[in-house]
MARKEVEX-467698 format. One record per residue (C-alpha): x negated, y negated, z. Coordinates in nm, 2 decimals, decimal comma. Layout:
<sites>
<<X Y Z>>
...
</sites>
This chain:
<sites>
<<-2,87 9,48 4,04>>
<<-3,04 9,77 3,87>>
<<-3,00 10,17 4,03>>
<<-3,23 10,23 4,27>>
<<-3,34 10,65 4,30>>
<<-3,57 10,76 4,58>>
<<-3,70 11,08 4,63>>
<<-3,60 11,21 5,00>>
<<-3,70 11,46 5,21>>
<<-3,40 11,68 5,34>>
<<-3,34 11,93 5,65>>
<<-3,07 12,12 5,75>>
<<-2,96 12,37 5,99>>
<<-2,67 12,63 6,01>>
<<-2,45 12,62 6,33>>
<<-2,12 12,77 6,46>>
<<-1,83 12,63 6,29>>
<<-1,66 12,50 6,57>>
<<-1,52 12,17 6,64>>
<<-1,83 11,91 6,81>>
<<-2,09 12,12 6,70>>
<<-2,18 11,79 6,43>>
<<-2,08 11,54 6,71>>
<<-2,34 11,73 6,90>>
<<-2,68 11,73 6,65>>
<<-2,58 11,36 6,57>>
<<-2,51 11,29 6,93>>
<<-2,90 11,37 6,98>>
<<-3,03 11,20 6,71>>
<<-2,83 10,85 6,78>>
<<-3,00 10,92 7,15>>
<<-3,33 10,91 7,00>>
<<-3,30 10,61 6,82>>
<<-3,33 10,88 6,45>>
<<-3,20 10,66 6,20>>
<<-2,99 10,88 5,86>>
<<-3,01 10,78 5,54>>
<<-2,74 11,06 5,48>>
<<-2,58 11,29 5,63>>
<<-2,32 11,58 5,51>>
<<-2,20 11,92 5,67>>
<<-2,00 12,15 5,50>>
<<-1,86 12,51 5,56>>
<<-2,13 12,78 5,52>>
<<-1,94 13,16 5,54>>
<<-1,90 13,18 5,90>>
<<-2,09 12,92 6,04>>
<<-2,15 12,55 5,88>>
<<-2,45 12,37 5,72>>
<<-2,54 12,04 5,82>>
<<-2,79 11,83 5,62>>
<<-2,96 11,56 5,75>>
<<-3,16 11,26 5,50>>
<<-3,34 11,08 5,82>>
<<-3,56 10,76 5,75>>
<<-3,81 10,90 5,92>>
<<-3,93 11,26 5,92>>
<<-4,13 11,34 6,25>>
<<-3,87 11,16 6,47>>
<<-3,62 11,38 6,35>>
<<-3,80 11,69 6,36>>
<<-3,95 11,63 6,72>>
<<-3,52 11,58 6,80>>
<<-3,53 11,92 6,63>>
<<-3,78 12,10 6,83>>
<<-3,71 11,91 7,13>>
<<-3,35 12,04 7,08>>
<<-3,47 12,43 6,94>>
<<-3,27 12,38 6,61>>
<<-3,36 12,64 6,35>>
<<-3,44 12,36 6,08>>
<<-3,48 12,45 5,73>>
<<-3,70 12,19 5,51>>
<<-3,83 11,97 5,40>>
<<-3,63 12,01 5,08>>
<<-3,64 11,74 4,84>>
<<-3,31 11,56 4,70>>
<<-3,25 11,25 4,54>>
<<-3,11 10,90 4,74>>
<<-2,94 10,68 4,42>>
<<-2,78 10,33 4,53>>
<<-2,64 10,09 4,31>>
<<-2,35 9,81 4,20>>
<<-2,08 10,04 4,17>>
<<-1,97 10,09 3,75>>
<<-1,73 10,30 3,56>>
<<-1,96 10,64 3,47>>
<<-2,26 10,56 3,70>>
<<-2,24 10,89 3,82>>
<<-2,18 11,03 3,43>>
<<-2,47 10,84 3,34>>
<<-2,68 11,01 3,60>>
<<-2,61 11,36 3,51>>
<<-2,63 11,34 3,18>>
<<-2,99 11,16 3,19>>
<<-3,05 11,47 3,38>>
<<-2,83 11,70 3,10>>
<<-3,03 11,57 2,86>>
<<-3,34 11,64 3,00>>
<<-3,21 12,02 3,05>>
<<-3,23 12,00 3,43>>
<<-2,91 12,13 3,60>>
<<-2,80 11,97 3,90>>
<<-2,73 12,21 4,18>>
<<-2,49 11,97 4,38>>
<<-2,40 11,62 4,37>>
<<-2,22 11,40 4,63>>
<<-2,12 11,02 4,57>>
<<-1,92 10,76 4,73>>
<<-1,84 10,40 4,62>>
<<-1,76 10,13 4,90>>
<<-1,79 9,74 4,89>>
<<-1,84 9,75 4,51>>
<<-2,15 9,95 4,54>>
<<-2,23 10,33 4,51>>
<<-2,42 10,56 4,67>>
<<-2,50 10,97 4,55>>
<<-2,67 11,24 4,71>>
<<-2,86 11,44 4,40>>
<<-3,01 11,78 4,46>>
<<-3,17 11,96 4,16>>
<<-3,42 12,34 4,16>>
<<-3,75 12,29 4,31>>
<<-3,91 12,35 3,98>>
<<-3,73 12,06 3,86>>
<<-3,79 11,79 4,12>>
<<-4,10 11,63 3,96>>
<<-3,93 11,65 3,57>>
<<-3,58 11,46 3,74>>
<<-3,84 11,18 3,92>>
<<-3,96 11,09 3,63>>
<<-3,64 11,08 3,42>>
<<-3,43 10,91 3,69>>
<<-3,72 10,66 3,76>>
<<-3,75 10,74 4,17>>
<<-3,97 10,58 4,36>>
</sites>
């Protein structure tokens, strides 16, 4: 089965670093029946980010409001899936290498004999990596 690359629409916010503070924002979104496509939090300074790839926008941004999270987005990232390879991931960078659009941060995981990345590139870039990584 070939890759598949959509473009997504990403949001995060910034809260205390603190242990349930994720368990929390997911806790509320699971509640409202928000379905992820991804989902990743990481250490920001003081304080961590989490970023959220829902299915669908609204619903999770009237969670947001409805819970008076400071959301930031939509930014716009890159979903890849496909039958897990040696180099799939060096194959995707370097389409994007080649192209002379740098990747400002990656995430992947392989399970089950598939794959699955999280791409993020510069908002000038965004339309120039759709069309080289063929999103749809």
């Amino acid at each position: 089965m070939a890759d598949t690359v959509r473009l997504v629409d990403y949001f995060y916010v910034q809260v205390p670093h603190r242990a349930g503070e994720a368990a929390k924002a997911l806790r509320a979104l699971k509640d409202a029946g928000v379905n992820l496509l991804a989902f990743s939090g990481f250490p920001a300074g003081r304080r961590a980010q989490l970023d959220f790839i829902p299915a669908d926008a609204a619903a999770f941004k009237s969670v947001a409001k409805a819970n008076k999270w400071k959301v930031v987005g939509p930014k716009r990232g890159f979903l890849i899936q496909g039958d897990d390879r040696v180099g799939a991931i060096a194959d995707l960078v370097d389409k994007l290498a080649n192209a002379k659009i740098n990747v400002t941060a990656i995430d992947a995981v392989c399970t089950d004999g598939r794959y699955g990345a999280l791409c993020w590139v510069a908002p000038r870039d965004v339309k120039k990596a759709a069309h080289i990584l063929g999103a749809q």
